[in-house]
VOKE-709365 format. One record per residue (C-alpha): residue in three letters; x, y, z. Coordinates in steps of 0.25 Angstrom, whole numbers, padded with zeros to 4 digits, always signed. Layout:
BEGIN
ALAXYZ
...
***
This chain:
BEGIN
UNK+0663+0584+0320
UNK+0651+0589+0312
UNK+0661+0587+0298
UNK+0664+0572+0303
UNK+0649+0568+0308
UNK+0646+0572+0293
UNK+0657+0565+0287
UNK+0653+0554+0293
UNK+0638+0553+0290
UNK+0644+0556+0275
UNK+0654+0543+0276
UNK+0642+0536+0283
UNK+0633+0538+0272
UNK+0642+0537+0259
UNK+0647+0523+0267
UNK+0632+0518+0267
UNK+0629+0522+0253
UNK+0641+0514+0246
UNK+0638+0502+0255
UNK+0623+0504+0252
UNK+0626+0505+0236
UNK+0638+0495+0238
UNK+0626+0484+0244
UNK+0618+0484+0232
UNK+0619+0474+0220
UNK+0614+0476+0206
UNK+0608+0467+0196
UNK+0611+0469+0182
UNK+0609+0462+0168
UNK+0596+0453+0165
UNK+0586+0443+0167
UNK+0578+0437+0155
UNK+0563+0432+0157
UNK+0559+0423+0144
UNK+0545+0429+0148
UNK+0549+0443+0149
UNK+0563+0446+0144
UNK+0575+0452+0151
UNK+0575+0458+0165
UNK+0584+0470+0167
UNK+0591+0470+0180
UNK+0597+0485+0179
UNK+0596+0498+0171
UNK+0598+0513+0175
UNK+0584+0514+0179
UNK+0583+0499+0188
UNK+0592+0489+0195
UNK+0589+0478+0205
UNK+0599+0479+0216
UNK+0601+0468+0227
UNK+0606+0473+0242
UNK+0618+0466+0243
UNK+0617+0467+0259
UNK+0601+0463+0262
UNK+0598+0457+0247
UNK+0587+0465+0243
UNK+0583+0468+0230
UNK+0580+0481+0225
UNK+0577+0487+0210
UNK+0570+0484+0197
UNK+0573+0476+0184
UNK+0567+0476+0172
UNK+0560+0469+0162
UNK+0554+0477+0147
UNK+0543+0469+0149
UNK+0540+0468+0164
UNK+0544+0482+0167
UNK+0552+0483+0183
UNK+0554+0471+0192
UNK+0555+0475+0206
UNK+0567+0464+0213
UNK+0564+0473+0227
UNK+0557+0460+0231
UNK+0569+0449+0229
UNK+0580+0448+0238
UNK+0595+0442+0238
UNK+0601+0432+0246
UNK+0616+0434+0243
UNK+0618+0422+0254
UNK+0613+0413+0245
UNK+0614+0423+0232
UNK+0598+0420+0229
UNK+0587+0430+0225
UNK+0572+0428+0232
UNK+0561+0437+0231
UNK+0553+0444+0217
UNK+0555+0455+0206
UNK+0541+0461+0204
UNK+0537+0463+0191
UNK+0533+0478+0193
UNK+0523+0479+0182
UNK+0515+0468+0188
UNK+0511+0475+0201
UNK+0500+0486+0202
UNK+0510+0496+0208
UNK+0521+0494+0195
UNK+0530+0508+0201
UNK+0531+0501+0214
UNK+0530+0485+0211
UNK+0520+0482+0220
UNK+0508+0480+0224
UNK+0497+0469+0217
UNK+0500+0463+0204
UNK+0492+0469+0194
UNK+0480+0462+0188
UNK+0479+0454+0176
UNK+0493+0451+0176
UNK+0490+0437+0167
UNK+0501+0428+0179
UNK+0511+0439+0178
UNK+0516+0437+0191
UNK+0523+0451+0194
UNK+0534+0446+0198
UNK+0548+0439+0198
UNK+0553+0427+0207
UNK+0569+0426+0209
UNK+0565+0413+0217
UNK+0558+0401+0216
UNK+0559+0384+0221
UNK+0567+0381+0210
UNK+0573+0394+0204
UNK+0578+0409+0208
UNK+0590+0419+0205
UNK+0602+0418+0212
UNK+0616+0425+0211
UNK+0629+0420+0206
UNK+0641+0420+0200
UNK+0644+0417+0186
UNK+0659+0415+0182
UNK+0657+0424+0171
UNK+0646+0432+0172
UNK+0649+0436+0187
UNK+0637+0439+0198
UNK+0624+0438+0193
UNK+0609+0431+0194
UNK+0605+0418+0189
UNK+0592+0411+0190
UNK+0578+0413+0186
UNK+0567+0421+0193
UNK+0551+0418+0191
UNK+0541+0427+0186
UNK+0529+0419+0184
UNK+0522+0414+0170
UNK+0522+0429+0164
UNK+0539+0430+0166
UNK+0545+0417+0170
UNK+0556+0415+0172
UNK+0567+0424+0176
UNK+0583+0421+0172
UNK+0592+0429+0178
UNK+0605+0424+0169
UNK+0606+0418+0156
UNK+0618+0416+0145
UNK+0617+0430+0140
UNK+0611+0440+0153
UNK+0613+0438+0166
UNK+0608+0448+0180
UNK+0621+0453+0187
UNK+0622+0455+0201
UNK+0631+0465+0204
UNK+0641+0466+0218
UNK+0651+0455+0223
UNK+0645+0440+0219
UNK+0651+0431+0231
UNK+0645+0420+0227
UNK+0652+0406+0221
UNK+0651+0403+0205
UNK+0640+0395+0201
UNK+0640+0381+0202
UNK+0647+0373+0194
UNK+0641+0360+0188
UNK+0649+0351+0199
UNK+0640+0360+0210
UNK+0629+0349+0212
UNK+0617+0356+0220
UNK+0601+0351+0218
UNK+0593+0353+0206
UNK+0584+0364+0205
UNK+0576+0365+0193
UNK+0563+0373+0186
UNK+0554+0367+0176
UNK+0543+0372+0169
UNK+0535+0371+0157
UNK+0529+0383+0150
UNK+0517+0383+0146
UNK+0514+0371+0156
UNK+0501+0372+0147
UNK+0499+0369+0134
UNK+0487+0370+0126
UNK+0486+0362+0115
UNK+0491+0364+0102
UNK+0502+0371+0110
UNK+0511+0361+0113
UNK+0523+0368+0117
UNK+0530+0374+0130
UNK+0543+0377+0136
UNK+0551+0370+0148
UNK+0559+0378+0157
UNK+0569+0374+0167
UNK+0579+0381+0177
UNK+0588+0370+0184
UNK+0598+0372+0194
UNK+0609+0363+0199
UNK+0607+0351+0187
UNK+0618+0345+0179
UNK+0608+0340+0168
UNK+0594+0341+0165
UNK+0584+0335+0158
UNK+0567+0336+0153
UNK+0560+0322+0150
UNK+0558+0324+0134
UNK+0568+0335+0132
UNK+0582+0327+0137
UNK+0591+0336+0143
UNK+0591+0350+0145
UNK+0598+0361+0151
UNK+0602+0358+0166
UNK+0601+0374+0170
UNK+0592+0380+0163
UNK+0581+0380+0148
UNK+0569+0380+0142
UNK+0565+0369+0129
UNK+0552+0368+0121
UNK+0543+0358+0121
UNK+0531+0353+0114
UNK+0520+0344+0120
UNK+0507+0335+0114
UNK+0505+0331+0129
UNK+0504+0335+0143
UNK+0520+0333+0146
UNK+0527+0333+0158
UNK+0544+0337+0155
UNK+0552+0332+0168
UNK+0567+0340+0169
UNK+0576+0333+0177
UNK+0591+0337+0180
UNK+0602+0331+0187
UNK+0616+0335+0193
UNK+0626+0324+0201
UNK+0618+0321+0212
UNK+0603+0326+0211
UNK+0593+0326+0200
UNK+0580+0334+0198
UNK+0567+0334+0191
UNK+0555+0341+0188
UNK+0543+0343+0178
UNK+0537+0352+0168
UNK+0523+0348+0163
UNK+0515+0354+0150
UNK+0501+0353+0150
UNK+0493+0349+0137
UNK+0480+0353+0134
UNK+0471+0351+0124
UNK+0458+0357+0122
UNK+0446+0351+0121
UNK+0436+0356+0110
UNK+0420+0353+0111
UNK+0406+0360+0105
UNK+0401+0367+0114
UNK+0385+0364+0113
UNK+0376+0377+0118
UNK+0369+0369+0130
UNK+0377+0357+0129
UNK+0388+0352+0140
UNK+0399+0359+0134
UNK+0412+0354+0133
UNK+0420+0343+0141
UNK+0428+0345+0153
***
């Protein structure tokens, strides 16, 4: 009797520990931050690892010039195959070993952390004919790291486990438009009369940027030079919906005046 109880808490144990094991999903491969270069997603001494049963996330990526992020505060939906939640930029809190705590002071904006969900953006999974199960989408970090993409044409982040979701839509799949637009700097100070406008667009068959003409309808980035304030409108359409939204850069010029001792000093 005593032989089969301790055959049985041995089954037990080595049945729970390969469904345990069996539960948990990997991420592999790389992000790419303009701001901040490529995020690591898996090493011998880290790896993020998503609880295929409750969806949380545990782990650490890294990044060479941020140091670990901590994805134990982000979670999966795999009903609807979405990430909510934050990877916290470790070195950016005043206990680094353990991610928490207060941000430290004087970080300059540096936010500390990194959004995998926004009103008009966030990382989902899917399935890639080719490529297989993996992330796609942007996450946000703030001014200091931007923006987040999670697949490109030459990296990608696998998602490791069975991948029961449908192919991506094709270009007959018409659904709303979701897009994001920015200009960066959205300030400029004369001379400088350059900046950058970004988008990320979802769901649009064609795209355009009033003084640019058409653009990509997914995704990209084009210079532009100013001698004005400007305001840049993207508008995409697919078959039965269409959708706008603008960018503005700002231009200031300084005003020079002698300054007086005693006298009024300059004009407001």
């Amino acid at each position: 009797m005593r032989h089969l109880l301790l055959f049985s808490l041995i089954f037990l144990s080595f049945t729970f520990a390969h469904f345990s094991s069996a539960a948990m999903i990997d991420l592999s491969g790389f992000a790419w931050s303009e701001n901040i270069g490529w995020i690591k997603f898996k090493d011998a001494r880290y790896g993020v690892r998503i609880d295929d049963v409750t969806g949380a996330i545990s782990g650490y990526a890294w990044s060479s010039n941020l140091g670990y992020l901590d994805f134990s505060y982000a979670n999966f939906d795999k009903n609807n195959n979405t990430f909510s939640g934050e990877a916290r930029i470790c070195s950016a809190y005043q206990n680094e070993a353990s991610c928490s705590g207060p941000l430290k002071n004087n970080l300059g904006g540096f936010e500390g952390r990194l959004k995998l969900s926004g009103a008009n953006y966030g990382i989902r999974r899917s399935l890639n004919i080719t490529t297989g199960c993996s992330l796609s989408g942007y996450a946000w970090g703030g001014d200091v790291v931007g923006w987040v993409s999670f697949r490109g044409n030459n990296y990608r982040v696998n998602m490791g486990g069975d991948c029961p979701v449908e192919p991506e839509p094709t270009i007959e799949t018409e659904k709303g438009i979701t897009c994001d637009f920015e200009a960066t700097p959205s300030i400029l100070v004369y001379p400088r009369s350059s900046a950058t406008l970004t988008w990320v667009c979802s769901g649009a068959r064609a795209c355009s940027i009033s003084g640019l003409g058409a653009v990509r309808k997914d995704e990209g980035s084009r210079n532009v030079s100013i001698t004005t304030t400007t305001t840049f409108t993207l508008s995409c359409t697919n078959k039965s919906r269409s959708f706008s939204t603008d960018a503005t850069i700002r231009l200031v010029r300084p005003t020079y005046c002698e300054i007086i001792p005693n006298g009024p000093g300059c004009p407001r």
